[in-house]
N, C-alpha and C positions, 0 to 999 in steps of 0.2 A: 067363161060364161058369156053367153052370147045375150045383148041387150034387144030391145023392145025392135028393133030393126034391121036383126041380123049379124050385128057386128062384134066383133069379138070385145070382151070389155077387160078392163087395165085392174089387176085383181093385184091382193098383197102377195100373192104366192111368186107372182112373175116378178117383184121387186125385187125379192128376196133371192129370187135365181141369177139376174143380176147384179146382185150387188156382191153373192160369192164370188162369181165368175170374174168381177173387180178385183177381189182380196185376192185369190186367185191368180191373177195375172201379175198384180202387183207383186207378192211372194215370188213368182218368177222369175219376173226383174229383177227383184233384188236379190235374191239367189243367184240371178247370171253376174250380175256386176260385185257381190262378194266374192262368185269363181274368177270374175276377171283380175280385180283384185288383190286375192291370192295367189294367182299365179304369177300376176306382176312381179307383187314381192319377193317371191319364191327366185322369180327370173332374177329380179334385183340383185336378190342376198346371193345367187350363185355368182352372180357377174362382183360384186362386191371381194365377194370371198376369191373369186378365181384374181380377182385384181390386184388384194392382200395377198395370195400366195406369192404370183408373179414378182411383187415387189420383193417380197422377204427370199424369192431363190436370187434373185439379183443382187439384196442387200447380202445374203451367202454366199455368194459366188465372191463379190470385190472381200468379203474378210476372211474366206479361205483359203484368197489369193497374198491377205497381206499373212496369213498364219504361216502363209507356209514360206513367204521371205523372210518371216521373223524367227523360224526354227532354222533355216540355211543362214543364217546372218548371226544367231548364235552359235553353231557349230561350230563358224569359222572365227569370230572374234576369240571366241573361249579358248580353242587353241592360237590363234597369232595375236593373243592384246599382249600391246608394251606400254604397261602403266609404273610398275615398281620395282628398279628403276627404270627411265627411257634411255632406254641405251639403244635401240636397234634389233635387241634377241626377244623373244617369247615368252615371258613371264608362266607358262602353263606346258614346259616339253612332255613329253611324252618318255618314262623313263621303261627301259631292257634291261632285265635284274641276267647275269649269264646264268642265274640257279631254276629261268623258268625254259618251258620247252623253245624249241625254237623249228618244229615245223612251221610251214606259212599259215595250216588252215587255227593252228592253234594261236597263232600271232595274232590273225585278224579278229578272233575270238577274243584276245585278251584284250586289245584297243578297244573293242566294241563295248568290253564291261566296263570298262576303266572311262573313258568317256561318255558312255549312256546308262551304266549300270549304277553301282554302289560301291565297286571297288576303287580304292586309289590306291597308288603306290609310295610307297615313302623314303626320303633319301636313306633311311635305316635298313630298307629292304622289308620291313614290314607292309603292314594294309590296313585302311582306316575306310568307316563309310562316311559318305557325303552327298550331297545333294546341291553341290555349288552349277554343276552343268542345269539341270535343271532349274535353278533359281535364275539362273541368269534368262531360261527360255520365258521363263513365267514372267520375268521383268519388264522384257520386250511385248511379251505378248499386251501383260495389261500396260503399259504406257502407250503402244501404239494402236491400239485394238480398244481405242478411246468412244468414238465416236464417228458414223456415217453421215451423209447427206440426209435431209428428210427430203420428201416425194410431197409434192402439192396435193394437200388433203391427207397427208397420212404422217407420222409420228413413228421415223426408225432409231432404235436405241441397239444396243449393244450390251447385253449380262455379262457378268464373268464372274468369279470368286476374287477376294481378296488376293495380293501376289504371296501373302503366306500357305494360302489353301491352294491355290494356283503351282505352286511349287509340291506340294506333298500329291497333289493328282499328278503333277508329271511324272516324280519321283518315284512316286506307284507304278503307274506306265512303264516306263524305262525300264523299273527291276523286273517286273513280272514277264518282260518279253525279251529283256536282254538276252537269254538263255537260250530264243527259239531260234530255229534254225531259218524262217522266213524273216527275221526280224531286218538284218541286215544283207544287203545283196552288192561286193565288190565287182566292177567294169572293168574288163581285159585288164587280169593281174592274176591268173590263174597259177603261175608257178610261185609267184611271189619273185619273178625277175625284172629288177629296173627299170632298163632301157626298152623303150614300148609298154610298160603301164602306163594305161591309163589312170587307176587308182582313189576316180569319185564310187559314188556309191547310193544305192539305194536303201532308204528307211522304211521298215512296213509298221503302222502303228495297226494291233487288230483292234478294232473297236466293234465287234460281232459281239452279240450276245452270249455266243459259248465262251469268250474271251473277259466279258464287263458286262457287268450288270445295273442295267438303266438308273440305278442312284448317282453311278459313278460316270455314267456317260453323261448324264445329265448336268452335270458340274461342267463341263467344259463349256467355254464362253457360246452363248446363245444368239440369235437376230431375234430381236422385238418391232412388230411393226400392229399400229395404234391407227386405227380411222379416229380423226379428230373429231367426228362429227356423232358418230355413235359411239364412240372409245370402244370399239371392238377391239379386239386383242389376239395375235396368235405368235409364237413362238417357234422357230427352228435352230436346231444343232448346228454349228458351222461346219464341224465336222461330220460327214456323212457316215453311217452306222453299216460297220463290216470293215474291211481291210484298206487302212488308206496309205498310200505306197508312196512315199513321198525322195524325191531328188534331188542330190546334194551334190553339187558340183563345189567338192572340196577336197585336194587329192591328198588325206591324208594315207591314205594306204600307200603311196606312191612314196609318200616320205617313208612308213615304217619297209618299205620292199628294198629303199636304198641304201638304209640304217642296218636294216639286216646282210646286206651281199655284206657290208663292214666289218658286222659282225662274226660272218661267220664265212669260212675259205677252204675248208679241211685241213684246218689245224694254223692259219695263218691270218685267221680272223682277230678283230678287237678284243673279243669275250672269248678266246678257246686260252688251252691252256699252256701253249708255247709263248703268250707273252707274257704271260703271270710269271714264268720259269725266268724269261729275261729281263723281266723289272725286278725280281727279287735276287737275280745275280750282280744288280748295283751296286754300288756302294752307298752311295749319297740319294735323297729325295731331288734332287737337281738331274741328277745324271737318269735317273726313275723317269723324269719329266720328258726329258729329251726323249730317252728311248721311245717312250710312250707318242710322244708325236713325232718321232722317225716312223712309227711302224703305223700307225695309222694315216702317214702322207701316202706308204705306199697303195695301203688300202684302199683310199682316195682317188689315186690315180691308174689305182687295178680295175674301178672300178668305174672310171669315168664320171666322177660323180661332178666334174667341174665344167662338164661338156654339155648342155645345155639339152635336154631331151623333151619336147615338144614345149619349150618355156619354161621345166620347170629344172631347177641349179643348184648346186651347192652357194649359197652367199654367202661369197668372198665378201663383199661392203658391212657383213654383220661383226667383225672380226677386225682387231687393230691389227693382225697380221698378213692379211688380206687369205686367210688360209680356209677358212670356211665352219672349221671349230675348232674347240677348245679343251685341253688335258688337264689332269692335273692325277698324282699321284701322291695320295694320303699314307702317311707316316707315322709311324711310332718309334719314339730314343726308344735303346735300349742301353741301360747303364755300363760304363767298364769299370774297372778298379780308378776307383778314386787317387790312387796314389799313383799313379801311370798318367801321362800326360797325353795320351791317346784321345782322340778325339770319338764322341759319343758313337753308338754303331744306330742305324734305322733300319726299322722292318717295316715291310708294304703290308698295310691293311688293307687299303683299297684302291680301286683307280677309275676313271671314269671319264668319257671321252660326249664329249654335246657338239651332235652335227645342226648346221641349221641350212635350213631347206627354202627356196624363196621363189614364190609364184609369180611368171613375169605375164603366163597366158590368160586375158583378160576373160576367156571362154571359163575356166576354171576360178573366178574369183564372183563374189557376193558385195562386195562392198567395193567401190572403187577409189577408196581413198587409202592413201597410206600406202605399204608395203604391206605382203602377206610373207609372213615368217614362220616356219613350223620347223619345231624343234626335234630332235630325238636327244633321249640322254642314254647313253653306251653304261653300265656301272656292274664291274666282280667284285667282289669281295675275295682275299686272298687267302686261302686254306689254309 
């Protein structure tokens, strides 16, 4: 409205258009600086989160690296510990009954059960289950699979189950894939001849879903990593999910390939059945004994078994005889006439011959202390 002199006059309606056009702006503002903001934060928590994953693949990586010296360090202790007694020889051989096959693809199959599986073998010739290989990985795993570094500003921990549920998740593992045919994979030892095996070997644990289902993967030991500051929390597998192929530079095949040429000759082997005929043609368990380690010297030395083949030897030093193994031919009296001064007659029940095997090549060994000793045990039962 214009006043008495032309000039425009200062009316409530123009207050009022300014003072929205205030609210107005104001609302924008702070709508811009809520977007800013929230996007910071957004920025933030990405950067936070990407910071937390990075830690926890690193905190995975150092304990997938000690999981998996700690399953190559139980393979090999399990078979070469000498605790009862310490005499030098292997407390855990590896026994060859003559009553199973003795192709190579089914030898390596039967080692694979007997060490990773459920079967054991029995000085009876029988079979028993067990889960002592697997206790042993679960022991290692939780004693050394203790605890990581923490990361300035963040809080890394390490899960695991108990070493008795720790042992039934391996136990589980092991049987369920003992059987597959990707499970285990032997290096240049294709015929199953000696001299030039190689004889390490590869592990494939499958941890894919069509194999294990997320309760049970879930159980194996975890990385936890913690911002101390907001106790954010996220959690990863150390084992990665799908096929994990693991390398064992342990030549126990190399042992069972040299145990076997012993074994078997065409008809001139330890276990065939022209020595059975000639230990039961003896008279005495003495003269049994001898035969038995005349005919496996020669085996020995048919076979070069003393001749050192990339490091790895018969040990002589395991043996007071410097001979490399050990016989022994089990006996039963059989009564005469009591009234006769004849002396008692024996029959061969059984006989059984223990080579031992000794790793001098430090490429092929996991532990560097001590001697590595792998045993074979030779063992017929007399028909």
């Amino acid at each position: 409205m214009k006043n008495a002199s032309g000039q425009l006059g200062f009316t409530l309606f123009t207050a009022l258009v300014a003072f929205i056009l205030i609210v107005l702006a104001m609302l924008l503002v702070q709508s811009m600086i809520s977007t800013e903001r929230s996007i910071s934060d957004v920025i933030t928590d990405i950067s936070q989160q990407e910071e937390m994953q990075a830690i926890a693949d690193l905190a995975r990586a150092d304990a997938l690296q000690v999981f998996n010296y700690n399953v190559r360090y139980s393979i090999e202790e399990f078979s070469t510990k000498d605790a009862e007694p310490q005499d030098g020889r292997p407390d855990n051989p590896y026994y060859i009954f003559a009553s199973e096959p003795k192709e190579w693809d089914m030898m390596q199959a039967e080692l694979v059960k007997d060490r990773f599986g459920v079967k054991v073998k029995s000085s009876a010739g029988g079979t028993a289950t067990t889960n002592q290989f697997a206790g042993l990985a679960a022991r290692h795993l939780i004693s050394l699979l203790q605890k990581v570094g923490d990361a300035r500003g963040y809080r890394i921990d390490l899960e695991h189950p108990e070493e008795a549920k720790m042992t039934d998740i391996l136990q589980e593992t092991f049987q369920a894939q003992a059987n597959s045919s990707e499970f285990f994979s032997v290096i240049k030892c294709d015929k199953g001849e000696y001299r030039g095996c190689v004889g390490t070997f590869y592990v494939t644990l499958d941890l894919s879903k069509e194999a294990m289902d997320d309760t049970t993967y879930e159980k194996f030991p975890l990385v936890q990593v913690e911002e101390v500051q907001t106790g954010r929390v996220i959690k990863e597998a150390i084992l990665p999910r799908g096929k994990f192929r693991l390398y064992v530079p342990v030549r126990l095949f190399k042992a069972l390939a040299g145990a076997r040429e012993a074994a078997y000759a065409n008809g001139a082997g330890i276990l065939e059945d022209d020595l059975e005929g000639a230990l039961e043609a003896e008279e005495s368990k003495v003269k049994m004994d001898e035969a038995l380690a005349e005919w496996t010297e020669q085996r020995v030395l048919a076979s070069r078994l003393r001749e050192p083949d990339d490091g790895f030897v018969l040990c002589t030093g395991c043996t007071m005889d410097k001979k490399g193994y050990e016989v022994v031919a089990l006996t039963e009296r059989i009564e005469n006439n009591p009234l006769t001064d004849e002396d008692d007659e024996v029959k061969l029940v059984s006989y059984e011959v223990k080579l031992y095997f000794e790793e001098t090549n430090e490429n092929y060994r996991v532990s560097r202390t001590g001697k590595s000793v792998y045993g074979v045990l030779l063992k017929r039962f007399a028909h």
